[in-house]
N, CA and C atoms as a LAMMPS dump frame, in Angstrom:
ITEM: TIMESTEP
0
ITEM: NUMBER OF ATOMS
519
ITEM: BOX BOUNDS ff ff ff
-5.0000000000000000e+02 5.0000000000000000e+02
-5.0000000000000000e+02 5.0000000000000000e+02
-5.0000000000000000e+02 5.0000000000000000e+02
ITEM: ATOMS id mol type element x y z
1 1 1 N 201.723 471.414 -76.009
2 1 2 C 201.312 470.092 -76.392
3 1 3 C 200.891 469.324 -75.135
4 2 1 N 199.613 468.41 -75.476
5 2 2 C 199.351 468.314 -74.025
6 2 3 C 200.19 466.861 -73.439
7 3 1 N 199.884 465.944 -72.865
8 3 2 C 200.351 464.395 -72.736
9 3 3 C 200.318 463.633 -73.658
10 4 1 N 198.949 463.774 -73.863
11 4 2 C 198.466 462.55 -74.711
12 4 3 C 199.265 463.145 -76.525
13 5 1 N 198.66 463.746 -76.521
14 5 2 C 199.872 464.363 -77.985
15 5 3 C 201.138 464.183 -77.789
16 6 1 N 201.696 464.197 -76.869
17 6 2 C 202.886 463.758 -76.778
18 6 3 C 203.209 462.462 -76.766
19 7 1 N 202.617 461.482 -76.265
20 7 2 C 202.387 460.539 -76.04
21 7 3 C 201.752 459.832 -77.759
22 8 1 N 201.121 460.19 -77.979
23 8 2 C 201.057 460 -79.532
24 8 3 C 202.088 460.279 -80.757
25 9 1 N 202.506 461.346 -80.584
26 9 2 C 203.759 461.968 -80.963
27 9 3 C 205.043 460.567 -81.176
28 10 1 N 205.066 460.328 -79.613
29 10 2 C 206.231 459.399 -79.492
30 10 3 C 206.044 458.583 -80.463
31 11 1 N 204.726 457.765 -80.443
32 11 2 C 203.64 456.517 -80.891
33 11 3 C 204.709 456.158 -82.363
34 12 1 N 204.368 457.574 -83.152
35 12 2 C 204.288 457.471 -84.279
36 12 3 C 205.863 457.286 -84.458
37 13 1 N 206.587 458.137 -84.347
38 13 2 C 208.242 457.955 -84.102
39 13 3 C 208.515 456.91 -83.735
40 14 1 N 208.181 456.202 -82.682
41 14 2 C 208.247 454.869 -82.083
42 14 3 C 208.06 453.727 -83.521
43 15 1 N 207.162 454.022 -84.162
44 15 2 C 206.795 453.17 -85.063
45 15 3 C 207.495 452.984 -86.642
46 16 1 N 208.225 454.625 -86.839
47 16 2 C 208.705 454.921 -87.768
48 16 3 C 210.092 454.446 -87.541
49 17 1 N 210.894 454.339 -86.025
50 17 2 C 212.137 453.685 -85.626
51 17 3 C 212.001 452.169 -86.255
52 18 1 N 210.896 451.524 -85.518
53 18 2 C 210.965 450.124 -85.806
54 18 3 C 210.801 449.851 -87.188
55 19 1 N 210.26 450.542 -87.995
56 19 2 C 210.711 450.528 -89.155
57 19 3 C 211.767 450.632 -89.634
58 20 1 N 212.08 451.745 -89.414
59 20 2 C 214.243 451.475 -90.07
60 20 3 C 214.764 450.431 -89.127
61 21 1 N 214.561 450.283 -88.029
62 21 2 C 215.324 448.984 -87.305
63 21 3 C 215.069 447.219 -88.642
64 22 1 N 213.478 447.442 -88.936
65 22 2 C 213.18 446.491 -89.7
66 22 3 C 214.046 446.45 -90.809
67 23 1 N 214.116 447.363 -91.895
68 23 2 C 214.353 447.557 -92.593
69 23 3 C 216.216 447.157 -92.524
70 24 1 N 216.827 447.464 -91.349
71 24 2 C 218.395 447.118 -91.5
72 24 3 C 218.385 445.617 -91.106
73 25 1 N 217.765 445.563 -90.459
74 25 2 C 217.926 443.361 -89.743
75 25 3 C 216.899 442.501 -91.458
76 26 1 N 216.554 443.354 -92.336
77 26 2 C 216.317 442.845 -93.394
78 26 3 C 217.242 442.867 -94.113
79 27 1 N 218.134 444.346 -94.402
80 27 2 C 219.556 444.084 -95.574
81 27 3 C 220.381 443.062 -94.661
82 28 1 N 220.915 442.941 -93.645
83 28 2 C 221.041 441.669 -92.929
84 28 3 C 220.5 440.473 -93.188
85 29 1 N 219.826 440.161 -92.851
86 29 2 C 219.512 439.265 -93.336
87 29 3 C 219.477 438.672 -95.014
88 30 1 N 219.108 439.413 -95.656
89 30 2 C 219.466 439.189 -97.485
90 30 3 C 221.135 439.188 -97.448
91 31 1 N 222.029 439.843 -96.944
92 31 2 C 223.265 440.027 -97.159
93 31 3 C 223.835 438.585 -96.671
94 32 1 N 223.469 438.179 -95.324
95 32 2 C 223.479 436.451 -94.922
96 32 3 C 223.321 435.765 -95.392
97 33 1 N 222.217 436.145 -96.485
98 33 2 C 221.304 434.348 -97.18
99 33 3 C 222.922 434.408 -98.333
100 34 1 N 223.082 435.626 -99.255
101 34 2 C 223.704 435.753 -100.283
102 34 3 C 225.118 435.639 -99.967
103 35 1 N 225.689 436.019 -98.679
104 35 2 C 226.736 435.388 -97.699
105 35 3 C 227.329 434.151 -97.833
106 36 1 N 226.489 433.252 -97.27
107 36 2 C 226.006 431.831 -97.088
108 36 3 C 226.001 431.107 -98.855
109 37 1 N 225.269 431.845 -99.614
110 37 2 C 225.316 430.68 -101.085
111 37 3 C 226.693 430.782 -101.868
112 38 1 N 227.093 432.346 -101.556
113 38 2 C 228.807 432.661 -101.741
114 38 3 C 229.723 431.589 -101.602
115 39 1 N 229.263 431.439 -100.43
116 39 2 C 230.442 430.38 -99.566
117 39 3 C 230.377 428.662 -99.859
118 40 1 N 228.886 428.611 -100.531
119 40 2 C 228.495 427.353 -100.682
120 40 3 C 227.77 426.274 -99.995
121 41 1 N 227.804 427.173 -98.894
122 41 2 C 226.661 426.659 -97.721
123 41 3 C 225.164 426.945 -98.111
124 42 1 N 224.077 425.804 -97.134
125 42 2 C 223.181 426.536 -97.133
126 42 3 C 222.383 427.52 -96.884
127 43 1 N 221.785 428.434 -98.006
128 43 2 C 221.382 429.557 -97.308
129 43 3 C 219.944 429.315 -95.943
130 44 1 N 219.519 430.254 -95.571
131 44 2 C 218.061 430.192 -94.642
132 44 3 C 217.206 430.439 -95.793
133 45 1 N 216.363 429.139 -95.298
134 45 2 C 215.414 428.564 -96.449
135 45 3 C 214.014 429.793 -96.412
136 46 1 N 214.179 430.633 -94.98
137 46 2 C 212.989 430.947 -95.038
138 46 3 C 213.279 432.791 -95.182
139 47 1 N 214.311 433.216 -95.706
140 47 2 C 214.584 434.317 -95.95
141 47 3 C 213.595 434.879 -96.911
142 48 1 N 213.101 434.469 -98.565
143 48 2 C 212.42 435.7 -98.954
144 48 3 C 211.08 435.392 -98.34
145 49 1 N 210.58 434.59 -97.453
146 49 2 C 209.09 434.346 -96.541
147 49 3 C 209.43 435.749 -95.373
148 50 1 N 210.542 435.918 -94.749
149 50 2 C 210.923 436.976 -93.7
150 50 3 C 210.613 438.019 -94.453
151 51 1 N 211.663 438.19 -95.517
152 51 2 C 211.592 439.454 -96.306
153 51 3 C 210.383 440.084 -97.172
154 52 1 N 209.174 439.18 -97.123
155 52 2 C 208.256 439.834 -97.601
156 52 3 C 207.398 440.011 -96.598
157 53 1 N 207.503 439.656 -95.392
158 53 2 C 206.488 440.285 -94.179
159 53 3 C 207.247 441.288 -94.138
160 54 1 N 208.796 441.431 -93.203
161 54 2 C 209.444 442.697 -93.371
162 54 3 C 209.016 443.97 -93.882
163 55 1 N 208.907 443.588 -95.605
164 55 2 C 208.358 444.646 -95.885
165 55 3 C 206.984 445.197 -95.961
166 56 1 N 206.294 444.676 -95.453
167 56 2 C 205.029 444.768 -95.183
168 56 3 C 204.556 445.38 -94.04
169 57 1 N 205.524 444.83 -93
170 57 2 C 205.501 445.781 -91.754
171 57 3 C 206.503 446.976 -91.868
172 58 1 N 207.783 447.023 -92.391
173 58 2 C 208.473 448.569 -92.323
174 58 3 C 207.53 449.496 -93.487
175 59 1 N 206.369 449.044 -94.473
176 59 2 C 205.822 449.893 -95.285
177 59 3 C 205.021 450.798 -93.825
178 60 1 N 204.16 449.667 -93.488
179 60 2 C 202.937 450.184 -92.584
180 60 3 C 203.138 450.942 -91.206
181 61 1 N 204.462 450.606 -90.869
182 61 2 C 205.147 451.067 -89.788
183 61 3 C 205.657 452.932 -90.199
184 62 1 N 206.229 452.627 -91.235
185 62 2 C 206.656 453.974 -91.729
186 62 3 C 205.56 455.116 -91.908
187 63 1 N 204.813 454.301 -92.666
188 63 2 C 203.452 455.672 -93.904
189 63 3 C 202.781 456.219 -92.587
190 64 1 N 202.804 456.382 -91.242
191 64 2 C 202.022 457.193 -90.455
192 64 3 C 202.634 458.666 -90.47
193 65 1 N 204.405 457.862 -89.912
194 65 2 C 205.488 459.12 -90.155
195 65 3 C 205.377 460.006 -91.505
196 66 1 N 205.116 458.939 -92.613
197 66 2 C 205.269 459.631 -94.062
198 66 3 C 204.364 460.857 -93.968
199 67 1 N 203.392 460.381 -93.644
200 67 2 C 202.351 461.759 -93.608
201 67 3 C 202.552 462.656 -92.682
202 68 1 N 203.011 462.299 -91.588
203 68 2 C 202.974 463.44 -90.025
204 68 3 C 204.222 464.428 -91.107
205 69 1 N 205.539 464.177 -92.215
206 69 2 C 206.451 464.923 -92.214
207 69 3 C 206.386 465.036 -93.408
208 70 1 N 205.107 464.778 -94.201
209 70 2 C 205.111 465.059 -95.66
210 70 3 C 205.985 464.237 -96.41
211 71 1 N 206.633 463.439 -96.18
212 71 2 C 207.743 462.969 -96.92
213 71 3 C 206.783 461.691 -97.884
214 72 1 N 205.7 462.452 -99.276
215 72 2 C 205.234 462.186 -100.019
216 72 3 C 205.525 463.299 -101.158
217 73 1 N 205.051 462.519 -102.663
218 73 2 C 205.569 463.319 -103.67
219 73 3 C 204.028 463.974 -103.675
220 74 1 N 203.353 464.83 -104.339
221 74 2 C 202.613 465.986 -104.334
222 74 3 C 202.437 466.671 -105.685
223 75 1 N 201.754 466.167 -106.674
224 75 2 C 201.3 466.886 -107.685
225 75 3 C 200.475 468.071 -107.694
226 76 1 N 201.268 469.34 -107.597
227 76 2 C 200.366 470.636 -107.196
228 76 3 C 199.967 470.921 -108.447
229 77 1 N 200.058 471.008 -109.757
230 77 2 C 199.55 471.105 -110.823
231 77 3 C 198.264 472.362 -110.662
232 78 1 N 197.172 471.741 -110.083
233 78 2 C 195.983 472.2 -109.75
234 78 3 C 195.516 472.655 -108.307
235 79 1 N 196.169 472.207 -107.682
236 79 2 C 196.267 473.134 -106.095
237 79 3 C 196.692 474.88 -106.168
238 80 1 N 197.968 474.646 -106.94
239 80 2 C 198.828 475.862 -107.142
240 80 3 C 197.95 476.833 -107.726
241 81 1 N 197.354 476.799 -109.029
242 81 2 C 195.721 478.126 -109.362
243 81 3 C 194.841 478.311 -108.821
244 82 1 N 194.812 477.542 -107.311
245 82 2 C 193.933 477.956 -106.536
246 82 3 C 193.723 478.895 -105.628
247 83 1 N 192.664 479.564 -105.58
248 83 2 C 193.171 480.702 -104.613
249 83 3 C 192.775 480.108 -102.863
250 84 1 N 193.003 480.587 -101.682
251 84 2 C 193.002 480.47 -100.656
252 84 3 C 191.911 479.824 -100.19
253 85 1 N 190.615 480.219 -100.489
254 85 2 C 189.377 479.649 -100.037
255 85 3 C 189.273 478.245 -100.586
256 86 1 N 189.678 477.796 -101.537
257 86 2 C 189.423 476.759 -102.853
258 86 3 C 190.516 475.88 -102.383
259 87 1 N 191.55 476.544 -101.674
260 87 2 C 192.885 475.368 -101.522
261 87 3 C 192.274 474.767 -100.094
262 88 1 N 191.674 475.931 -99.139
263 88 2 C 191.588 475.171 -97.942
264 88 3 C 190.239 474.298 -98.163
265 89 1 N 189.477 474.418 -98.924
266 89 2 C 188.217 473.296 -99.438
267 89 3 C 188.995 472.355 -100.335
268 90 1 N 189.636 472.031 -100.879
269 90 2 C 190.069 470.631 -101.656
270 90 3 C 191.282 470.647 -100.49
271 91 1 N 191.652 470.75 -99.7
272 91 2 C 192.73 470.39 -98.775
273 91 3 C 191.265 469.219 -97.29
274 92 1 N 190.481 470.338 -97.348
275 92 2 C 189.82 469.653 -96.418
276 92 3 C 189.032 468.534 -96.646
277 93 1 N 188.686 468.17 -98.135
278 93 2 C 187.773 467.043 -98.996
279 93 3 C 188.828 466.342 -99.341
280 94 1 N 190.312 466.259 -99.606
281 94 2 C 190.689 465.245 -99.34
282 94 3 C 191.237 464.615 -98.241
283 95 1 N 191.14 465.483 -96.791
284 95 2 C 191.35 464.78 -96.009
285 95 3 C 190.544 463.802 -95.348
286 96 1 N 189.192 464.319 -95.518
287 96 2 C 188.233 463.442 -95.364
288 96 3 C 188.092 462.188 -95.747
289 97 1 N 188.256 462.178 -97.132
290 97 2 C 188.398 461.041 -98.032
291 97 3 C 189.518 460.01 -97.538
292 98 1 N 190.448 460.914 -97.785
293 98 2 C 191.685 459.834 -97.196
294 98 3 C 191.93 459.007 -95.843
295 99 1 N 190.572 459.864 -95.001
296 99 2 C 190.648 459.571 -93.738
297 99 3 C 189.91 458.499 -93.387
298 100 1 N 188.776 458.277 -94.414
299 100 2 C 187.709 457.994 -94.491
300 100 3 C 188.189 456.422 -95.015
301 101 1 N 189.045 456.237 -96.116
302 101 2 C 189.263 455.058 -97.013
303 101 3 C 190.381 454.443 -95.957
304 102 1 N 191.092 455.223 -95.373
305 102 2 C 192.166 454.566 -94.74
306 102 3 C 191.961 454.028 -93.214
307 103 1 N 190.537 454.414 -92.657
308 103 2 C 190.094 453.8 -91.761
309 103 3 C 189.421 452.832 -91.989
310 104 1 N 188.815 452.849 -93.244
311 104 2 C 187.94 451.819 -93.278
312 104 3 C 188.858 450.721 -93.799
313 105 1 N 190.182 450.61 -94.467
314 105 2 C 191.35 449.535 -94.443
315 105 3 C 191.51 449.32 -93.197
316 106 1 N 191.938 449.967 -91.945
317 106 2 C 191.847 449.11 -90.832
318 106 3 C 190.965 448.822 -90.431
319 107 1 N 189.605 448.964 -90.129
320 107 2 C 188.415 448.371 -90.079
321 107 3 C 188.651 447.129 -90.584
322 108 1 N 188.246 447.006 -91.739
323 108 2 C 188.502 445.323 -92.3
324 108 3 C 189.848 444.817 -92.342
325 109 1 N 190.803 445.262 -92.004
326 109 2 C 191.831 444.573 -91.679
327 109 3 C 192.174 444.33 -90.349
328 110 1 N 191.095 445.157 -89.217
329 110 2 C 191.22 444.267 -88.516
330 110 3 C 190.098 443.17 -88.168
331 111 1 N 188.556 443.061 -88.756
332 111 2 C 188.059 442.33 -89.143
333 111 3 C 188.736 441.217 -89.13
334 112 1 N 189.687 440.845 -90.315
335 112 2 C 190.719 440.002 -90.752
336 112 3 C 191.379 439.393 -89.806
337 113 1 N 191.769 440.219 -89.236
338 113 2 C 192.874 439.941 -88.176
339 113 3 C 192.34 438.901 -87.025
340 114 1 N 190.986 439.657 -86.617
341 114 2 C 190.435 438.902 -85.535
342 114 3 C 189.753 437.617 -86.244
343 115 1 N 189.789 437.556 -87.405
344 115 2 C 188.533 436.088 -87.811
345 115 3 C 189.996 434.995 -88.32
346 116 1 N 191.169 436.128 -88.476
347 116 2 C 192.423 434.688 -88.734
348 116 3 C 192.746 433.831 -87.333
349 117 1 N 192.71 434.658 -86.168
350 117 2 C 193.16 434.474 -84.923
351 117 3 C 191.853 433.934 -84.4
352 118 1 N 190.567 433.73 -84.928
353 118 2 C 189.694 432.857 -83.763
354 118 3 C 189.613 431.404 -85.159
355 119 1 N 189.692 431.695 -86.21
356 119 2 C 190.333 430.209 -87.234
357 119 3 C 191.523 429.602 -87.224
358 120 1 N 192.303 430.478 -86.128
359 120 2 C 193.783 429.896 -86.22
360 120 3 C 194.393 429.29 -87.584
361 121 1 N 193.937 430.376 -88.578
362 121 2 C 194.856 430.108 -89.889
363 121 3 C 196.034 430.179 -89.9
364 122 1 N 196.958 429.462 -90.979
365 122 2 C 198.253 429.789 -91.131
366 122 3 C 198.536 429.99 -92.556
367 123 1 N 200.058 430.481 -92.905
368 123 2 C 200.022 431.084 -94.063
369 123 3 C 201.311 430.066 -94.414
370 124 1 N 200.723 429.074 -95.488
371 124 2 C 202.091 428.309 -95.443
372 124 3 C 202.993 428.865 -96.906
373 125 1 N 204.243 429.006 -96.076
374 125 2 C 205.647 429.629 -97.033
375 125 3 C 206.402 428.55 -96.88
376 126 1 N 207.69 429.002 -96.86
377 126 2 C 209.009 428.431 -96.524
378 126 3 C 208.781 427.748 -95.069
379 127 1 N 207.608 428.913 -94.267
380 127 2 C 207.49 428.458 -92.825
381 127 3 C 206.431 428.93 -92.629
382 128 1 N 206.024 428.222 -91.805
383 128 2 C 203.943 428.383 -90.976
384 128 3 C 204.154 429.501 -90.021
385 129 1 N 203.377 430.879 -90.828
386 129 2 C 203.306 431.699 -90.241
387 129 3 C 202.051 431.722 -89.834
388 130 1 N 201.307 432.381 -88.375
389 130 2 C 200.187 433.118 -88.164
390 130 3 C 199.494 433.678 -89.236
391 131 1 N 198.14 433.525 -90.221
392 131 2 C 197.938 434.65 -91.296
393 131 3 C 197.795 435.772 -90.183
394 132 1 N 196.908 435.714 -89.013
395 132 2 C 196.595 437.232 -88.387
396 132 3 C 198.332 438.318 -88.73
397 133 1 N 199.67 438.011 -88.635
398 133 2 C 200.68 438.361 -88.7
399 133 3 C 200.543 439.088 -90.155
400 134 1 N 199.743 438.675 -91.334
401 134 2 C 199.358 439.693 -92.44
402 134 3 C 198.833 441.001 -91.932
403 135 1 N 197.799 440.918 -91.089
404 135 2 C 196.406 441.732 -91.316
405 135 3 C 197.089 442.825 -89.919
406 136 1 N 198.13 442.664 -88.552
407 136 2 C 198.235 442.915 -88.211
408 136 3 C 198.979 444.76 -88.201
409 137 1 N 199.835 444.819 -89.503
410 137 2 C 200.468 445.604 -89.622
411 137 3 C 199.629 446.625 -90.693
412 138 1 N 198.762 446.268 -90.929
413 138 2 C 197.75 446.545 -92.173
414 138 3 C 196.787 447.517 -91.706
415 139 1 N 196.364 446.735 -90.203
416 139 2 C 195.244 447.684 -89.069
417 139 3 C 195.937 448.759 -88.409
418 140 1 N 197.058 448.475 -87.732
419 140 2 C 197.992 449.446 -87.108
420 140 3 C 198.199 450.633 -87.909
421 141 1 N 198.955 450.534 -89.116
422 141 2 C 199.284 451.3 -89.929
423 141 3 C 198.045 452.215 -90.799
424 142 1 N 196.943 451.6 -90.922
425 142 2 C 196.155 452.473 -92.03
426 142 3 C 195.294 453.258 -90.568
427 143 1 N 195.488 452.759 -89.573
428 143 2 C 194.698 453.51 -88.204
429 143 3 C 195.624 454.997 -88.048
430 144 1 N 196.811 454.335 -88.069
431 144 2 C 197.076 455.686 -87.482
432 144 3 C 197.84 456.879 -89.258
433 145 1 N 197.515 455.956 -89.756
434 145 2 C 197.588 457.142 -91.113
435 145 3 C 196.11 457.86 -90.736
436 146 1 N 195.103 457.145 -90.703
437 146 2 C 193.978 457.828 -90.87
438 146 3 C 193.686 458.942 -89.969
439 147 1 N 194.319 458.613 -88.643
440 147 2 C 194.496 459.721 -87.59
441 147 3 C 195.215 460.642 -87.335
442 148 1 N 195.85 460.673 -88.415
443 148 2 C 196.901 461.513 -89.197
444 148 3 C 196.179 462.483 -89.871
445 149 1 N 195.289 461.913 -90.992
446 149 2 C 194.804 462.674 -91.834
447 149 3 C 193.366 463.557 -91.067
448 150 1 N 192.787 462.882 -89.68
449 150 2 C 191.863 463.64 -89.426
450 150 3 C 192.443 465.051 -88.31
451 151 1 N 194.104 464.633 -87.552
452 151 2 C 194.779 465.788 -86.947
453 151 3 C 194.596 466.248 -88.116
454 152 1 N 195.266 466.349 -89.34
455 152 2 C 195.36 467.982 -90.108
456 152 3 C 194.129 468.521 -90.366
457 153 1 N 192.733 467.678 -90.102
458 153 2 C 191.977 468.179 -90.421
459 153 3 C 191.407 469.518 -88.927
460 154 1 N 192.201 469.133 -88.003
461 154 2 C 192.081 470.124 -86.751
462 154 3 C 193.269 470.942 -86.513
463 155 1 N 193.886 470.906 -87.588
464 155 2 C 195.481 471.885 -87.373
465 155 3 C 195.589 472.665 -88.617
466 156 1 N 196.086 474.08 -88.483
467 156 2 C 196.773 474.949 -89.851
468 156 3 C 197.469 474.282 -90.212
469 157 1 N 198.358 472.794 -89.864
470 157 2 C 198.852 472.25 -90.864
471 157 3 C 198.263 471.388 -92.729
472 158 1 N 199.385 472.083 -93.39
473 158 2 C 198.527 471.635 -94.714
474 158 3 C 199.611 470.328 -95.031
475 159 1 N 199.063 469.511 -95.863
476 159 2 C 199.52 468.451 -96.262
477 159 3 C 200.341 468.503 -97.894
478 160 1 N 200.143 469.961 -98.281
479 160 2 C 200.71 470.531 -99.544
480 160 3 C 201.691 470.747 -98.974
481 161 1 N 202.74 471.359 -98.304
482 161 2 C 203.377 472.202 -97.919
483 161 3 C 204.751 471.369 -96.883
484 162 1 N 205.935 471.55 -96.72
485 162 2 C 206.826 470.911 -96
486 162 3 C 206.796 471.831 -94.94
487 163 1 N 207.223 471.339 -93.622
488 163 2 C 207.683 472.325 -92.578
489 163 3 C 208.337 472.75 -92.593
490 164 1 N 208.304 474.234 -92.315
491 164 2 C 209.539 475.346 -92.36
492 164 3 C 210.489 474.931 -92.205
493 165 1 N 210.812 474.337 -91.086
494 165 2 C 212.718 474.085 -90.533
495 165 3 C 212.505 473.011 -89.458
496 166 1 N 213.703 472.59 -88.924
497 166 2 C 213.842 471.639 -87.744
498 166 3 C 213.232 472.2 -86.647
499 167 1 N 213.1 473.1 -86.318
500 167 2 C 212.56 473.857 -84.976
501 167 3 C 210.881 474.081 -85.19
502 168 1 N 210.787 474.052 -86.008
503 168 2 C 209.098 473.943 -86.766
504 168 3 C 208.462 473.144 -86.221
505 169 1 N 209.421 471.679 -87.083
506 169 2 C 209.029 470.382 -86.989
507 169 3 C 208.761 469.714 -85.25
508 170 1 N 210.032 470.146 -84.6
509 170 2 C 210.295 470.118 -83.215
510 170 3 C 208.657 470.659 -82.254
511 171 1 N 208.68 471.595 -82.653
512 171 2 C 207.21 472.536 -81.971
513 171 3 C 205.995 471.414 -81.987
514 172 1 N 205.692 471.222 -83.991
515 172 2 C 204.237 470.929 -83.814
516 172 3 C 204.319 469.495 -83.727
517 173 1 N 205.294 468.411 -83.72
518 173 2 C 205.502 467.577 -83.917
519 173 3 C 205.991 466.388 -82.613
């Protein structure tokens, strides 16, 4: 593996951490607000405004990982009667596709991103957020799904298929 794959490698792990990091300082946080109204105090007014960026960024943060480890569901139905030549042609037409639609979501999301940040929009909730803070996790995430989907299109890895074992995963990963 050379640097930069490695270095990409990390990227994605890196991104899939801050996701579960997100994801626990969110049950935290919900467990606080519901804490807090328990007790009769006031809760934080701006908890489900947090909790729906939250999840917006641990979705987009995660789905790069989702794909690098398969950890998607997979209707083989019609893959499975295929024979070898036919699986690696509908394996390779939908990576294209997928590669294709999910770049062009970060494309215009980051479009978005840059025309919220030179309008200095805001997104009013509970609290005045940045809108660019929408579009941000939107570009990140569908970029590097998409660069996801164009590696398998340069690797024997198939996107049908789970990795053999931990030492597998370790190698190409």
């Amino acid at each position: 593996m050379t640097g930069i794959q490695k270095l990409y490698s990390r990227l994605i792990k890196g991104l899939a951490a801050v996701s579960g990091l997100i994801l626990a300082l969110m049950c935290a946080l919900i467990i606080a607000d519901v804490g807090l109204r328990n007790l009769g105090l006031q809760p934080l007014r701006a908890t489900v405004a947090i909790t729906e960026y939250a999840l917006l960024y641990f979705t987009m943060f995660a789905a790069p990982y989702l794909v690098r480890t398969r950890g998607h569901v997979v209707v083989r139905v019609i893959y499975d009667q295929l024979d070898k030549t036919s699986k690696q042609f509908l394996e390779t037409g939908v990576y294209i596709i997928c590669a294709a639609v999910v770049l062009s979501l970060s494309f215009v999301s980051g479009g978005l991103f840059i025309e919220s940040i030179t309008l200095g929009d805001m997104e009013p909730r509970s609290i005045d957020v940045p809108r660019w803070g929408l579009f941000l996790p939107l570009m990140i995430g569908f970029f590097f799904v998409g660069c996801e989907f164009v590696r398998l299109l340069f690797t024997k890895d198939s996107f049908y298929t789970a990795p053999d074992d931990e030492a597998h995963t370790k190698e190409r990963y």
